[in-house]
C-alpha positions in Angstrom: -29.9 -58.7 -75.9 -30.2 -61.7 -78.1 -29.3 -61.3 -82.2 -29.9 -63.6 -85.0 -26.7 -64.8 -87.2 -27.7 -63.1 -90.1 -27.1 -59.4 -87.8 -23.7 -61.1 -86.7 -22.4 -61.8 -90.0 -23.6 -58.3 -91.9 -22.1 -56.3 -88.4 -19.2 -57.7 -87.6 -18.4 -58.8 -91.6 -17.9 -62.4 -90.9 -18.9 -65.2 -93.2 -21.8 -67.8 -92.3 -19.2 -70.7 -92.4 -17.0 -68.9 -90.2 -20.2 -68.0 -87.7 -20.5 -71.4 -87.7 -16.8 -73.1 -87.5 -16.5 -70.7 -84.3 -19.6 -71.8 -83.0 -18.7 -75.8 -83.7 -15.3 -74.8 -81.8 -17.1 -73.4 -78.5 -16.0 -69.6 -79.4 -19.4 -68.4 -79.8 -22.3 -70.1 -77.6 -25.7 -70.2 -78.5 -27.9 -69.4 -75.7 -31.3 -69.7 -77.1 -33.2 -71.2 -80.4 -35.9 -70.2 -82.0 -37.6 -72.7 -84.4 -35.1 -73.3 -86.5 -32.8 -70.7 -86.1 -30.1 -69.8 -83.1 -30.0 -66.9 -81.1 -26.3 -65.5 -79.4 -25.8 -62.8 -76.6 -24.6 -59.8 -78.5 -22.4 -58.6 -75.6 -20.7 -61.8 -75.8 -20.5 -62.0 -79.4 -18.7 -58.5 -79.2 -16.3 -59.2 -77.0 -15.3 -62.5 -78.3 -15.1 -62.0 -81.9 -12.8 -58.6 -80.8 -10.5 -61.1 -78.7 -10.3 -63.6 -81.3 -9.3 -61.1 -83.9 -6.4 -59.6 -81.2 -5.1 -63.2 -80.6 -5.4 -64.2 -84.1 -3.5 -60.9 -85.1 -0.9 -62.1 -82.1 -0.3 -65.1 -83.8 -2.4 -67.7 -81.9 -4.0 -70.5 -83.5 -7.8 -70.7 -82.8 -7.8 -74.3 -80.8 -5.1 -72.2 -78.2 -7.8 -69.6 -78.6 -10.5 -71.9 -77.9 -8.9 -73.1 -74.6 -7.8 -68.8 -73.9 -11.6 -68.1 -73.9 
């Protein structure tokens, strides 16, 4: 299922400029646009957000992340 970024940053309690720093990075993929706006897999969203927090938590700076995922 495809979800907006306004639905990832009110479920998953992220900022906008964080949505989008990941998203610059290559943590979170866009896979479809609409107009103006993006749209992300949700799955993938969910399980990359959740790994990001674990390594982040482990001590990992995102661009080792970025190369992990």
């Amino acid at each position: 299922m495809l979800i907006f970024p306004r639905e990832i940053v009110k479920r998953y309690n992220i900022s906008y400029q964080t949505l989008n720093y990941y998203t610059s990075l290559g943590l979170l993929v866009v896979r479809k646009r609409r107009g103006n706006g993006r749209l992300y897999d949700e799955e993938e969203v969910e399980k990359r957000l959740k790994r990001t927090a674990e390594l982040k938590d482990e001590g990992y700076p995102l661009r080792i992340i970025c190369k992990m995922l």
